[in-house]
C-alpha positions in Angstrom: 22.5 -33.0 -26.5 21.8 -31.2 -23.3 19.5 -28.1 -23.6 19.6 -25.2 -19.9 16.8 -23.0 -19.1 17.5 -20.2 -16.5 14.9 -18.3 -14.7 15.2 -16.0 -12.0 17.3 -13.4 -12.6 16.5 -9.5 -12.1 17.0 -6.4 -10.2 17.8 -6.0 -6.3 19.1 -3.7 -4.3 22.6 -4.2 -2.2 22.0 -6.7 0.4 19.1 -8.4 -1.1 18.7 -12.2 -2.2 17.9 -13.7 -5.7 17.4 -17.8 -6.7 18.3 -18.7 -9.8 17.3 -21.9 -11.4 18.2 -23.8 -14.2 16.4 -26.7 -15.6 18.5 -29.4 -17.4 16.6 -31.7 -20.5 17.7 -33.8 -23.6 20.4 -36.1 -22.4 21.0 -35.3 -19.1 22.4 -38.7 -17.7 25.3 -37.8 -19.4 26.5 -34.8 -17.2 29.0 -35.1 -14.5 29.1 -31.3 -13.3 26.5 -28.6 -12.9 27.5 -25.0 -12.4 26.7 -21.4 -13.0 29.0 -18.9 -14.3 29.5 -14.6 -14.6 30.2 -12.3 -16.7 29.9 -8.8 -16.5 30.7 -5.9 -18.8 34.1 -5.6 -20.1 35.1 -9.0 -18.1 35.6 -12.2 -18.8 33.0 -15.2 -18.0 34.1 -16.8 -15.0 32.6 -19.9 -12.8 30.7 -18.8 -9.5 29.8 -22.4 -8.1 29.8 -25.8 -9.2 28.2 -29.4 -8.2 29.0 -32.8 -8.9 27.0 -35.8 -9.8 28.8 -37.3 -6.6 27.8 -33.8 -4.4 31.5 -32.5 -4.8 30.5 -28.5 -4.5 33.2 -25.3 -5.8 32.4 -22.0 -5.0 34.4 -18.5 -6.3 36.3 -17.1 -3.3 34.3 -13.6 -4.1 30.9 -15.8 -3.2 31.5 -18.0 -0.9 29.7 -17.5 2.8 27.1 -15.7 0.5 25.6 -18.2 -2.1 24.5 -21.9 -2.3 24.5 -24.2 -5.1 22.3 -27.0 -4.7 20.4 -30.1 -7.2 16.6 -30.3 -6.8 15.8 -34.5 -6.2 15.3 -35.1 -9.8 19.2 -33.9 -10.6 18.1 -32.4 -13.9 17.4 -28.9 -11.7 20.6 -26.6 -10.2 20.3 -23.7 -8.4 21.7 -20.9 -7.2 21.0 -18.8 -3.9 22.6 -15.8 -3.7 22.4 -13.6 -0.1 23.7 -10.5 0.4 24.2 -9.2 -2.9 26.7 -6.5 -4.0 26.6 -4.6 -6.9 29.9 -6.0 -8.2 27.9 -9.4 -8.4 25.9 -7.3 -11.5 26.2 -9.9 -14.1 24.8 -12.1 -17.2 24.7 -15.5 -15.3 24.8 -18.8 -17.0 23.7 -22.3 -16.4 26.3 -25.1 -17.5 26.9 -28.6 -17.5 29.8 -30.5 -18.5 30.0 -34.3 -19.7 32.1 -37.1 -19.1 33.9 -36.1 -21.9 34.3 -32.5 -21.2 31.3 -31.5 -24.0 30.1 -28.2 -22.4 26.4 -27.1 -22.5 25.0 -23.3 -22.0 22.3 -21.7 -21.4 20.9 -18.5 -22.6 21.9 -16.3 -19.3 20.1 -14.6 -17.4 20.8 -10.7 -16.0 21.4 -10.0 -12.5 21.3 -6.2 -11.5 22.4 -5.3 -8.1 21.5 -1.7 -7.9 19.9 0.9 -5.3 
């Protein structure tokens, strides 16, 4: 079992920056892929950025030139730097890892509000 703890979230005005992190514990030798993923009212979840084990790194085309997913040295940390925010980034965002065998692990979510 893999347990994710996000932290980090909150409100910013259009153009600001927020870091999420998300802190990885139980079995963590057993995930391949990191990630964090959206959703906002009325949508569906959808995956904002995702790192590898081996450093392999996916970003959403609506995010990309604008935030960085990076592994703290003890791989068991992801996060997520997001630069000029929009408010059509306004979301729950979720920390996930995936196993070698595809098991999925979430965590709680935490709110991001991008609002003047």
């Amino acid at each position: 079992q893999v347990q994710l703890v996000e932290s980090g979230g909150g409100l910013v005005p259009p153009g600001g920056s927020l870091t999420l992190s998300c802190a990885a514990s139980g079995t963590t030798f057993s995930i391949t892929v990191m990630g964090w993923y959206r959703q906002a009212p009325g949508k569906q979840r959808e995956l904002v950025a995702s790192i590898s084990s081996g450093g392999d790194i996916n970003y959403a085309d609506s995010v990309k030139g604008r935030f960085t997913i990076s592994r703290g040295n003890a791989k068991n940390m992801v996060y997520l730097q997001m630069n000029s925010l929009r408010p059509d980034d306004t979301a729950v965002y979720y920390c996930n890892a995936r196993t070698a065998i595809w098991t999925n692990y979430w965590g709680q979510g935490t709110q991001v509000t991008v609002s003047s």
